[in-house]
N, C-alpha and C positions, 0 to 999 in steps of 0.2 A: 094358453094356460101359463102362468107365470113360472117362475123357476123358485123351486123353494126346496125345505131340506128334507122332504118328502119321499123323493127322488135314492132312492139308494145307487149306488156306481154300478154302471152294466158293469159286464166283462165283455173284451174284446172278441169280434165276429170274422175276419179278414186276416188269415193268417199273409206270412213274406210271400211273394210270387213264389216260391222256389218248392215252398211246400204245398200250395195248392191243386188239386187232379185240375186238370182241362174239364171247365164245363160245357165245353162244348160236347163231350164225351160222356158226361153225365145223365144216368135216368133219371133219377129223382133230386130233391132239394129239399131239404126241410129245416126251417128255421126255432122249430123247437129247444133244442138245446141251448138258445139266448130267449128265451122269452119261460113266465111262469104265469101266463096269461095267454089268451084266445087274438090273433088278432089276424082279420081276413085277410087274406092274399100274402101274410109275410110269406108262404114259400115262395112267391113269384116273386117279391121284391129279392129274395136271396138270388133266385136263380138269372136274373137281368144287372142286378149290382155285379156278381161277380161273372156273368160273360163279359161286360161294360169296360171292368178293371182285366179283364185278360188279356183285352184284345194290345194290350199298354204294356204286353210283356217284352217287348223289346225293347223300353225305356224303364229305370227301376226310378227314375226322379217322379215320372211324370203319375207312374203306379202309385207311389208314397203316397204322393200329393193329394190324387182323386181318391184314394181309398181314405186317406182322412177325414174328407167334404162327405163322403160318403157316408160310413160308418157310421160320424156325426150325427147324419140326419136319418139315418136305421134307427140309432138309440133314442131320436126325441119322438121320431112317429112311432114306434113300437111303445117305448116304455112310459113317454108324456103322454100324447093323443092318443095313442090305440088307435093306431089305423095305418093303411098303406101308403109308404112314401109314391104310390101310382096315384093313389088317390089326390096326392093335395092338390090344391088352389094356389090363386098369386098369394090371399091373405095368408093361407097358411103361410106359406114359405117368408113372408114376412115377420109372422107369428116366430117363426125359426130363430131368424137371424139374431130379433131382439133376444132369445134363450141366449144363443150364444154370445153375447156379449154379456150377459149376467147369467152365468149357468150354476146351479145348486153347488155351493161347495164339495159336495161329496161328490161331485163331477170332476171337480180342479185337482190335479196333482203336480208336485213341484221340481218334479224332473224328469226327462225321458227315459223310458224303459221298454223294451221290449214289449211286445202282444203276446206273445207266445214263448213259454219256455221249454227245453226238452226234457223229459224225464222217464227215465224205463223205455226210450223208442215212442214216447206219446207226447205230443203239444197237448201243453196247460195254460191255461189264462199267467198270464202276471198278475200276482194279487195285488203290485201297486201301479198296475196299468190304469191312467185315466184318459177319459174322447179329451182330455183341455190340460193344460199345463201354465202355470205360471212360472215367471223366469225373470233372471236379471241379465243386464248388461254386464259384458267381459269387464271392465271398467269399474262397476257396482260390485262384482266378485270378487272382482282382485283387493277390494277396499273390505273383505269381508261383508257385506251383506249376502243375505241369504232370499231365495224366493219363499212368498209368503201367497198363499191360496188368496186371502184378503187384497190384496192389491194385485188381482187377475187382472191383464189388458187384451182386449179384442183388436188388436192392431187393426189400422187402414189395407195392410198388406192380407190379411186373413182375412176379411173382407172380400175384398177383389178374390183371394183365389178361391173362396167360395162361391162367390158366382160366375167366374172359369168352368169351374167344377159340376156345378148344379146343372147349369145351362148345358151344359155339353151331352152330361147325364139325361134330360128330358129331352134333348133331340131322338139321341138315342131310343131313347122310350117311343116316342112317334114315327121314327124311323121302322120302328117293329110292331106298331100299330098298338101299343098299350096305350098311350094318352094322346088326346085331341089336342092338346096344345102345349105350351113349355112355358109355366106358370112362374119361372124365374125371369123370362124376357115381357112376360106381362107386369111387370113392375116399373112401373113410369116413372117413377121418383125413386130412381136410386140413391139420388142426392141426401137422403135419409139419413143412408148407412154412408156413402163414400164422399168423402168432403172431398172440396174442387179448392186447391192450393194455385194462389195466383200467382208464384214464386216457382222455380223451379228445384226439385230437392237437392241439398249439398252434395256432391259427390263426394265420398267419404274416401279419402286417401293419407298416404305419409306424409309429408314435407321431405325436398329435396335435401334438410340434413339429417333428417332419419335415416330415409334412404340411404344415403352414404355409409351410416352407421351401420344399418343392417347387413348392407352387401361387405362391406369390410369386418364384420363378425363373421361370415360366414365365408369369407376367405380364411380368417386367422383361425377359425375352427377346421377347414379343411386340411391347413398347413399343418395344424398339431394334432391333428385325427383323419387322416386321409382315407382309411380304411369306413368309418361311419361317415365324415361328412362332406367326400368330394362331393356326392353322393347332393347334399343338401343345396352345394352350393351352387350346385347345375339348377337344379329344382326352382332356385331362387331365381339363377337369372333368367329360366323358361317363364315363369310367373310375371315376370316385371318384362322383359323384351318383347316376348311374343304375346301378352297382354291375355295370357291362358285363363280357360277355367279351370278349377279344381278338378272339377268331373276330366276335361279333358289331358289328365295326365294318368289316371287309371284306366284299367281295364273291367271292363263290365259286359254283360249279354251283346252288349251293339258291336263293339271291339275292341282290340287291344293296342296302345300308341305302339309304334315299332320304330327302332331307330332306322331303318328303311324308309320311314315317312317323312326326312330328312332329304328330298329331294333336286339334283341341278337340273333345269331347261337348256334348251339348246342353243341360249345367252349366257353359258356358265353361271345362271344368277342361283343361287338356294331359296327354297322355298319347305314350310313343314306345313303337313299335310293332313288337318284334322278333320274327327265327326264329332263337329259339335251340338249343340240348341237347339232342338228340334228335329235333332238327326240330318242338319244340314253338311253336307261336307265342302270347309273353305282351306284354300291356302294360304298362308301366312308366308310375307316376308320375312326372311331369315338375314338378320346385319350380320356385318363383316365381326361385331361384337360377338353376339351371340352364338356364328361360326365358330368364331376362338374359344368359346365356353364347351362345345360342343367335343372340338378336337380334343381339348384338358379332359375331359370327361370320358372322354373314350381312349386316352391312352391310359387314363390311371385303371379302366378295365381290362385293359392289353387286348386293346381290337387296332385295329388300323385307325387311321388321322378319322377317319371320314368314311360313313354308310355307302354300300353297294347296293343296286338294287335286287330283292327280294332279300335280303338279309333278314331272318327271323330272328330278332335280339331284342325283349322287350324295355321300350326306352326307361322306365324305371324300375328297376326287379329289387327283389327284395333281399334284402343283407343278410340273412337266413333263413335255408329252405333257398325253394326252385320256384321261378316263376313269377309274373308280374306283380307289382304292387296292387291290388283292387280294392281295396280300402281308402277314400277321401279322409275319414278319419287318422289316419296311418299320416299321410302326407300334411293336415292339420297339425298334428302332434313333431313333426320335424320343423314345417316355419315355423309354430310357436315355442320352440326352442330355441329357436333364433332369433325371435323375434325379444323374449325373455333377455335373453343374453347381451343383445346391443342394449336393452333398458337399462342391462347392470353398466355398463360401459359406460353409460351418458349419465348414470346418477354418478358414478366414479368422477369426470370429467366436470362435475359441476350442471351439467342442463338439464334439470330437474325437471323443468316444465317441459322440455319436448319429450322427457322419457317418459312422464305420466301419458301425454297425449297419444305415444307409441303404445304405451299397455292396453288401450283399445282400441289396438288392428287388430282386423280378419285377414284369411290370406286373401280373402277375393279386393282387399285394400290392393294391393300389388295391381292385379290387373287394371284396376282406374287409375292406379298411380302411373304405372306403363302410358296408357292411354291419354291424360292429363299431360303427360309430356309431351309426349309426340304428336300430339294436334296443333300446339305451340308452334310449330316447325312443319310437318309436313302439310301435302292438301290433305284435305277436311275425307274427302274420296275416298285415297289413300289406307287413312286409319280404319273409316267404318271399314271396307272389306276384308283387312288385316283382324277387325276386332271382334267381324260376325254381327254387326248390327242390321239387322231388318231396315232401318232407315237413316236418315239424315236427321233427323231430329235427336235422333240418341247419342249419335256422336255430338251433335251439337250442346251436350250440356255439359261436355268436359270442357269448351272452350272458354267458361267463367269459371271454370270447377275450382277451382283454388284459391280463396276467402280470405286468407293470409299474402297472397301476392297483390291481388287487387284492392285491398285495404292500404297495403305499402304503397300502392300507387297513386290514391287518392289521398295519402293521409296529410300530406303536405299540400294540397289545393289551399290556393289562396282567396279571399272573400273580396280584399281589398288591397288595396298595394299600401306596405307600412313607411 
């Protein structure tokens, strides 16, 4: 069925991990409260959706992630098809896909909002909660535009973690004996929906004189604010040395970073000691740089040079109040004030065009910039297991990763001798 304005906006079904009972502990399920219509089996699709997303409660990314895929496809088989997401076919679930790439406006909202708000002790729908959001780029924001419902994008990336999602979902389902097969992996022609790039994608980084800029802002910000940004300027160089992710510098359900995870072997060499990606636990090479950042950071808390082990100190706590930082959000809003701040420095200084180019980083730019670098110079081996890469192939796309070096290097190739 096509997508038209017919469609009025559900309301959201999947409250945050934190407020949901364990269904595994549940008698009953009943999906009436999202539906003003008859439709068979929804209490069982409620009561397998959310055992599916529970079992995901010691990861809160990976929770987000599948309860969106999810959710999604509650609201088009309940409120489009009328009928049980146990029920569909491969066609349907293609029928899906193309929805969501063109979904009823009244579907599309143009900013992120909460599912659920508190009120009197009771979760409420968000009345401007929408299953699709349109958005712009940091970049496109920063220039004042604004998202527009009209110009929704179905990324390549939403794509893929939809059929992550899906797929994993219908195993599930035949794992528990509700469905004979997994009508997502019956789709032969994915190619459809995921285009095949014969190119590998830019890795999206700073430039080695951003870079400069940024860390030396956030030196001269820690020198004249040491109380809010020695704080930052650690943050920065964990991000860009140890080639961090955002996730792995908070504390969440899996655990909490501890400057204790700061570890010597019995080579005196340092090593820090993360749960990353899939709940893999790697250790990272710690440089005699990043040591030194380590020691400044820990005398300006008035601890010793250097972690003991079991030291319970969490490595980033929070400047007011007790307790780790658990907010990625929290840690966003600290690089992009720095990241702000070196822009202002470089439009002062006249580099107008590298400071635009800096106004669209994320911090997860740091850790490819870290990465980019130090492939340059160390083995290839090396990096990936410092970076957490599943393979060789992954490190392997920082080794062209920088568009602007290898254009300087070709730009003078000669045709003919003059």
């Amino acid at each position: 069925m096509a997508a038209t304005e017919i469609f009025p906006s559900p309301k959201p079904i999947i409250d945050n991990i934190k407020y949901l009972e364990n269904p595994f502990r549940q008698h009953s399920f009943s999906a009436k409260p999202y539906l003003n219509h008859s439709v068979e089996n929804a209490d069982l699709d409620l009561e397998f959706t959310l055992k599916f997303l529970y079992s995901y409660n010691g990861s809160s990314a990976t929770f987000n992630s599948y309860r969106r895929e999810l959710e999604r496809i509650l609201q088009w088989a309940w409120h489009v098809e009328r009928r049980s997401i146990i029920d569909l076919k491969r066609e349907n679930i293609e029928e899906f896909i193309s929805f969501c790439q063109q979904p009823p406006k009244s579907w599309i909202g143009t900013k992120n909002v909460a599912r659920f708000v508190s009120k009197d002790g009771l979760r409420n729908p968000h009345p401007e909660w929408r299953p699709f959001v349109a958005s712009v780029s940091k970049a496109e924001y920063a220039k004042g535009i604004e998202a527009d419902i009209n110009h929704y994008d179905f990324s390549q990336a939403s794509v893929k973690a939809m059929f992550t999602a899906l797929s994993s979902f219908y195993e599930y389902l035949i794992q528990e004996s509700l469905s004979e097969a997994n009508p997502v992996a019956l789709i032969r022609q994915k190619s459809k929906f995921i285009r095949k790039q014969q190119f590998s994608p830019v890795v999206r980084r700073i430039s080695n004189l951003q870079w400069e800029y940024v860390i030396e802002t956030a030196e001269f910000m820690a020198s004249e604010n040491p109380a809010e940004h020695e704080r930052t300027l650690f943050i920065m160089n964990a991000l860009f040395a140890m080639y961090l992710r955002i996730s792995e510098l908070v504390a969440d359900e899996r655990s909490m970073p501890l400057m204790s995870d700061f570890r010597k072997d019995h080579d005196q060499n340092w090593w820090f000691h993360v749960l990353g990606k899939g709940n893999k636990n790697r250790a990272i090479t710690v440089s005699d740089a990043m040591l030194n950042a380590l020691v400044r950071y820990r005398l300006f808390l008035g601890l010793p040079k250097l972690p003991s082990p079991g030291e319970y100190i969490p490595l980033i706590a929070k400047t007011k109040g007790n307790g780790p930082v658990s907010s990625t959000r929290h840690i966003r809003r600290i690089v992009q004030n720095c990241f702000d701040t070196a822009f202002d420095r470089m439009r002062q200084d006249g580099l107008t065009d590298d400071a635009l180019e800096l106004k669209a980083a994320t911090v997860h730019w740091l850790r490819h910039t870290g990465i980019s670098e130090d492939v340059k110079h160390r083995p290839r081996e090396h990096v990936r297991d410092d970076a957490g890469h599943a393979s060789m192939a992954t490190t392997d796309r920082y080794i062209d990763s920088d568009l602007r070096e290898r254009h300087q290097s070709g730009k003078r190739k000669k045709i003919k001798e003059s």
